[in-house]
LOMAR-916612 format. One line per field, with one value per residue: x, y, z of N, C-alpha, C, O, CB in turn; residue number from 1; chain. Coordinates in steps of 0.001 Angstrom, whole numbers, plus 500000, padded with zeros to 6 digits. Glycine has a CB too. Layout:
% residues N
n_px [X  ...];
n_py [Y  ...];
n_pz [Z  ...];
ca_px [X  ...];
ca_py [Y  ...];
ca_pz [Z  ...];
c_px [X  ...];
c_py [Y  ...];
c_pz [Z  ...];
o_px [X  ...];
o_py [Y  ...];
o_pz [Z  ...];
cb_px [X  ...];
cb_py [Y  ...];
cb_pz [Z  ...];
seq [NUM  ...];
mol [A  ...];
***
This chain:
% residues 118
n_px [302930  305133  307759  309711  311877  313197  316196  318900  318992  319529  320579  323820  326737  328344  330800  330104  329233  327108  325110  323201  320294  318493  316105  314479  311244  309270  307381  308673  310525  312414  314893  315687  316667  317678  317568  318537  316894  316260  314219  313667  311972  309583  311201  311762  311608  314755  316863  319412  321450  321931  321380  322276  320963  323030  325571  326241  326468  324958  325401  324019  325882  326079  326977  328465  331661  331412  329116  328517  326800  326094  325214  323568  322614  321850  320900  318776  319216  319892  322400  323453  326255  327158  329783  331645  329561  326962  325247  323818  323302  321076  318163  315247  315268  314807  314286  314170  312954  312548  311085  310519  308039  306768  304409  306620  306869  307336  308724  308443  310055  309386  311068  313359  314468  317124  319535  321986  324123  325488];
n_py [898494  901231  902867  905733  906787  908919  910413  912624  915527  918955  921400  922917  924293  927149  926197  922924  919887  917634  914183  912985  910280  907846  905533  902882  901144  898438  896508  894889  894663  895681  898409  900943  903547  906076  909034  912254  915347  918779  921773  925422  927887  929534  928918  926392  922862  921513  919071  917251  915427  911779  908330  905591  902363  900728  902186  904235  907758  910806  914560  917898  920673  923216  921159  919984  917976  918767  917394  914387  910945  908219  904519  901811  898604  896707  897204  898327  901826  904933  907286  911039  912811  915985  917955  921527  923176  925657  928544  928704  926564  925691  924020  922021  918926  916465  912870  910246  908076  905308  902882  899629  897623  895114  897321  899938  902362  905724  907286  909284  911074  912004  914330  916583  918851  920990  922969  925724  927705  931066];
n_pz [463577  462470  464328  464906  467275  468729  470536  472299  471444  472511  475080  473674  474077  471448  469576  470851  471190  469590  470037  468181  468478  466506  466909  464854  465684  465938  463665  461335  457925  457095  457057  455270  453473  455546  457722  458586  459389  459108  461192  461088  462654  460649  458456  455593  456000  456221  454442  456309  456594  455025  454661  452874  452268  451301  452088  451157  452062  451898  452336  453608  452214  453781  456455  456095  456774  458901  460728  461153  459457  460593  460761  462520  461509  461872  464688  464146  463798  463561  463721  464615  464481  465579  465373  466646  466721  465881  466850  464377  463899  465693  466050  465279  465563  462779  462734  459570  458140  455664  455204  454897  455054  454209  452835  451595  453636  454330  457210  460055  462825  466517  466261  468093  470073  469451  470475  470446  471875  471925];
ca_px [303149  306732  307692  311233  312147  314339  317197  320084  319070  319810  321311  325164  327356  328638  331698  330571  328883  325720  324820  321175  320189  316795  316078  312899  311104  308111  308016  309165  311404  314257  315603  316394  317141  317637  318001  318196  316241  316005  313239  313476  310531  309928  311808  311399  312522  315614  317871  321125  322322  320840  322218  321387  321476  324369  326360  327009  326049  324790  325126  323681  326803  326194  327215  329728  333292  331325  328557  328603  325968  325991  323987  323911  322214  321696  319802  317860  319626  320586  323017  324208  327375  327362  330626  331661  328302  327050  323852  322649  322275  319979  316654  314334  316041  313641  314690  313200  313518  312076  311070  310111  307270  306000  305089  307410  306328  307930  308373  309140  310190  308943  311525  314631  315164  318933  319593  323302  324150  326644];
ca_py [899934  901445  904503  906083  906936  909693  911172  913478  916640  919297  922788  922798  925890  927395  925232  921878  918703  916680  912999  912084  908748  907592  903593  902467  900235  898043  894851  895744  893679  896436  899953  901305  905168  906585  910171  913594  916887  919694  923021  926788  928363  930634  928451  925128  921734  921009  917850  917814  914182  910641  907410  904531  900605  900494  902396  905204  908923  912465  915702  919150  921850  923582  920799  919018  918343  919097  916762  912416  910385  906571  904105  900130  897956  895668  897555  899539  902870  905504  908548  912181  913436  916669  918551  922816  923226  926751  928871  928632  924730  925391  924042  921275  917768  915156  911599  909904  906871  904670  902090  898393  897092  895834  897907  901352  903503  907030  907608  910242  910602  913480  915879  916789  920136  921293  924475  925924  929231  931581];
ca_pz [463411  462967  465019  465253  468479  468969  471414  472151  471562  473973  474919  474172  473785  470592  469531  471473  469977  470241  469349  467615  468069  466239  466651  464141  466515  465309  463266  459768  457373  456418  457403  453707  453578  457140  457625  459651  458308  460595  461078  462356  462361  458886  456977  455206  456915  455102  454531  457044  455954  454567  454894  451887  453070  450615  452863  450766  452564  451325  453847  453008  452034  455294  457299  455563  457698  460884  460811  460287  460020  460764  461130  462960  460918  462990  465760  463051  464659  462978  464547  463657  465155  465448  465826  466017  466874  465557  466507  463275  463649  466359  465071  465583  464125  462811  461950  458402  457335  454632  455996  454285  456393  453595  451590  452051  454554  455022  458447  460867  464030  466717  466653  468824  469942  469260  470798  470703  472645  471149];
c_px [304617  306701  309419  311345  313410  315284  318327  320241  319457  320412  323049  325158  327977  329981  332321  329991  327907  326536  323231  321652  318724  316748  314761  312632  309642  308644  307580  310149  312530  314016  315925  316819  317185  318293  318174  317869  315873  315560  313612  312799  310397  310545  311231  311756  313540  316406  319110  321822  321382  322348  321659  322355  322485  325442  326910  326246  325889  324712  324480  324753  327081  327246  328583  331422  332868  330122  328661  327374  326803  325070  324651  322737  320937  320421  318550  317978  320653  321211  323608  325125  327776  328423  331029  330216  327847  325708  323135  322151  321307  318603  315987  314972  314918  314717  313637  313693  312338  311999  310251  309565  306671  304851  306148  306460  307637  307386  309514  308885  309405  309562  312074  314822  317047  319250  320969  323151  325545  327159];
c_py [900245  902813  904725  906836  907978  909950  911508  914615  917469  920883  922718  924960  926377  926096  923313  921235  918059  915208  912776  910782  908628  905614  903507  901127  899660  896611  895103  894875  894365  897531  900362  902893  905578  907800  911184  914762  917914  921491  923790  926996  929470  930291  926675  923993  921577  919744  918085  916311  912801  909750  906204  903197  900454  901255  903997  906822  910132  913436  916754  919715  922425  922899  919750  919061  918650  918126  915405  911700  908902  905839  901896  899463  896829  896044  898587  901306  904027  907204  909801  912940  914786  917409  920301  923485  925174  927324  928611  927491  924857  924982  922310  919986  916754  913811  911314  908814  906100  903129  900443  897154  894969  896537  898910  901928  904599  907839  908675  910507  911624  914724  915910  918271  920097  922590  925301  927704  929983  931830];
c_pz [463646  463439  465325  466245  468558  470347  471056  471743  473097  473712  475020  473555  472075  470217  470204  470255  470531  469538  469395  467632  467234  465594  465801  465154  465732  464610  461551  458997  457295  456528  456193  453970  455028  457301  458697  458812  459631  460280  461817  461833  461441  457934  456949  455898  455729  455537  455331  456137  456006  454542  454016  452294  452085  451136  452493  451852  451472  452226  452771  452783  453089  456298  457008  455893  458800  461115  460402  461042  459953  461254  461477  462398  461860  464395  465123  463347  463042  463456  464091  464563  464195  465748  465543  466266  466957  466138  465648  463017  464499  465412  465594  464296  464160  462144  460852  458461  456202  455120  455017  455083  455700  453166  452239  452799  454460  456112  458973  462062  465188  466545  468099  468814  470090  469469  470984  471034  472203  472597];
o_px [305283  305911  310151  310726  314562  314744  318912  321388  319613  320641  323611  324509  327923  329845  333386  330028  327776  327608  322413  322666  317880  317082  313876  313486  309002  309647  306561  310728  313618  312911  317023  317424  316252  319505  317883  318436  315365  316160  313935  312610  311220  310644  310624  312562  313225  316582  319825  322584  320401  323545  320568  323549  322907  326493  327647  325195  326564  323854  324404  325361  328221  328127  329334  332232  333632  330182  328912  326989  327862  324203  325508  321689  319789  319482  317725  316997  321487  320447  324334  324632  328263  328137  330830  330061  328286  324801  321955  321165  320379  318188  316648  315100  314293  315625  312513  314847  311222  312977  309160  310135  306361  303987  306514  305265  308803  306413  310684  307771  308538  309043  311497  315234  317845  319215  320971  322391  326603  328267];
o_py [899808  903699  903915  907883  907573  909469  911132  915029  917020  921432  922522  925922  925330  925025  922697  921532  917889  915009  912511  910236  909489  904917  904245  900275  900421  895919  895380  894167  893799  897914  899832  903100  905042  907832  910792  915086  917722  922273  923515  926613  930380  930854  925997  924380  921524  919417  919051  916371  912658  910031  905764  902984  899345  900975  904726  906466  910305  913235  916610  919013  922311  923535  919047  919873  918842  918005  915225  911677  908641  906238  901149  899842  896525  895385  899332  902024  903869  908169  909690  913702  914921  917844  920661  924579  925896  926517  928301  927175  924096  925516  921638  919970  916318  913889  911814  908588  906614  902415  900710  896172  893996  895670  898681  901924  904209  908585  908904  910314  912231  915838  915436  918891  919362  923352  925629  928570  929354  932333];
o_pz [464584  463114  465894  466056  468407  471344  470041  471574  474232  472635  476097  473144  471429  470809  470233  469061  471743  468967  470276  467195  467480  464636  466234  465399  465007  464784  460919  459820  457405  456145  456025  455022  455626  457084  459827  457769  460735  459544  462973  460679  461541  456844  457778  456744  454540  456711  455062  455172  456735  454471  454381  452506  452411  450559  453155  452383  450458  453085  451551  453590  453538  456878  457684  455446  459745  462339  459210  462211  459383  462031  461005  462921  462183  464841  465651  463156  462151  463494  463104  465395  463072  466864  464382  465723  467853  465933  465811  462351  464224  464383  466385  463071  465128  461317  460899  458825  456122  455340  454513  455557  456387  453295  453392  452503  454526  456221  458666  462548  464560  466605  469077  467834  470672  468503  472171  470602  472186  472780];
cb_px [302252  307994  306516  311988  312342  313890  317484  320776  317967  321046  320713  326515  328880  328780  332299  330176  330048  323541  325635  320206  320204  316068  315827  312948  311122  307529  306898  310091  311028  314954  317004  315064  316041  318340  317387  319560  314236  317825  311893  314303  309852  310752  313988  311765  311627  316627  318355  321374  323879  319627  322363  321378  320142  324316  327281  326876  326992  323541  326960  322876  326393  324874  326035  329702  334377  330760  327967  330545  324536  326828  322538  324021  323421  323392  320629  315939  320868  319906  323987  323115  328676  326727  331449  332018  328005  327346  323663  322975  323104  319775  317139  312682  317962  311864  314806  313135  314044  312956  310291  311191  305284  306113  303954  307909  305962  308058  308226  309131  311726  308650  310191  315881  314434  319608  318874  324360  324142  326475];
cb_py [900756  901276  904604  906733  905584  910780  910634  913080  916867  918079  923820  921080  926023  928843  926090  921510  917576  917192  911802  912414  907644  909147  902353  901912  900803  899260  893037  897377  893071  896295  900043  901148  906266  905603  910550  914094  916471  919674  922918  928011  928784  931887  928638  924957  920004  922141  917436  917744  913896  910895  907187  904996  898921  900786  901231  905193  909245  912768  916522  919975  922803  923299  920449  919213  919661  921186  917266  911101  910627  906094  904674  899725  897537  895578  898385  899191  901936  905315  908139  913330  912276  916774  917698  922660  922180  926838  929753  929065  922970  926581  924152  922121  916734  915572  910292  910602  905676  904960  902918  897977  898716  895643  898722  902441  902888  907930  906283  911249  910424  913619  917001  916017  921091  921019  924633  925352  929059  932947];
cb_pz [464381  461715  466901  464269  469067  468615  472410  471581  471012  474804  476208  473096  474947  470725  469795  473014  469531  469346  469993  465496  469590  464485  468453  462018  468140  464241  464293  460034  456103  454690  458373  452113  452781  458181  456849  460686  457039  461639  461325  462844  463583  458863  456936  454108  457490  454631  453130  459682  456944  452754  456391  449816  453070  449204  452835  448801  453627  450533  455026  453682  451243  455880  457794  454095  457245  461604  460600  460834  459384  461437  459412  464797  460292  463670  467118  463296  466371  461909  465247  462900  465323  465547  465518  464433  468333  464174  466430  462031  464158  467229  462701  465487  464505  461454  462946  456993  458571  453387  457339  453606  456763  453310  450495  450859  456343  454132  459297  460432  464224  467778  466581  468169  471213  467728  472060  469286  474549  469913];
seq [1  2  3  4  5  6  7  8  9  10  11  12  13  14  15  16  17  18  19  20  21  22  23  24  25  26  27  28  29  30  31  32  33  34  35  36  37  38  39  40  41  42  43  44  45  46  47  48  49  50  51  52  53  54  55  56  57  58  59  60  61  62  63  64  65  66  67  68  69  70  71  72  73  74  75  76  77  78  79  80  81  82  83  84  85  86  87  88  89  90  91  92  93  94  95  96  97  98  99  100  101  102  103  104  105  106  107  108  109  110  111  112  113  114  115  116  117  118];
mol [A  A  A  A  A  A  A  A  A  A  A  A  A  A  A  A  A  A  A  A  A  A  A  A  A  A  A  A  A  A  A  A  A  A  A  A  A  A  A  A  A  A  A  A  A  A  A  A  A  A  A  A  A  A  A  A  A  A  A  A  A  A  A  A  A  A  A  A  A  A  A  A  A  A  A  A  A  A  A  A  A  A  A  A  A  A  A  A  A  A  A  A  A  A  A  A  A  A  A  A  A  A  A  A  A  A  A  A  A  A  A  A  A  A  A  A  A  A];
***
């Protein structure tokens, strides 16, 4: 069974910075897509940023120049540095990943509160 493991949410202040971690733990052949998507309540979950085993990245518009993802290969870890940190990011961050057990699984993680205080 694979399960992504989250941390690093938390309460910062308007203009500080988090770090998400989310490790995939389990016994799985390959980490392929690895992401962050994040919920407030009344609206949809949306995409913040994705990370493809070819190295390349995609962010949402929103977050782009204040947010980086990365990811260690190696420890199956994948992180979102948050910087500028606004109220309106507050919201509930989930990790995804795609996971190649085999077959694919799409997995997700529990959820990280992210709470920023103006």
């Amino acid at each position: 069974q694979v399960q992504l493991v989250e941390s690093g949410g938390g309460l910062v202040q308007a203009g500080g910075s988090l770090r998400l971690s989310c490790a995939a733990a389990g016994s799985f052949f390959s980490a392929n897509v690895m992401g962050w998507y994040r919920k407030v309540p009344g609206k949809q979950r949306e995409m913040v940023a994705v990370s493809f085993s070819d190295g390349s990245t995609n962010y949402a518009d929103s977050v782009k120049g204040q947010f980086t993802i990365s990811r260690d290969n190696a420890k199956n870890t994948v992180y979102l540095k948050m910087n500028g940190l606004k109220p309106d990011d507050t919201a509930v961050y989930y990790c995804n990943a795609i996971i190649m057990v085999p077959p694919n699984r799409n997995c997700w993680g529990q959820g990280t509160q992210v709470t920023v205080s103006s």
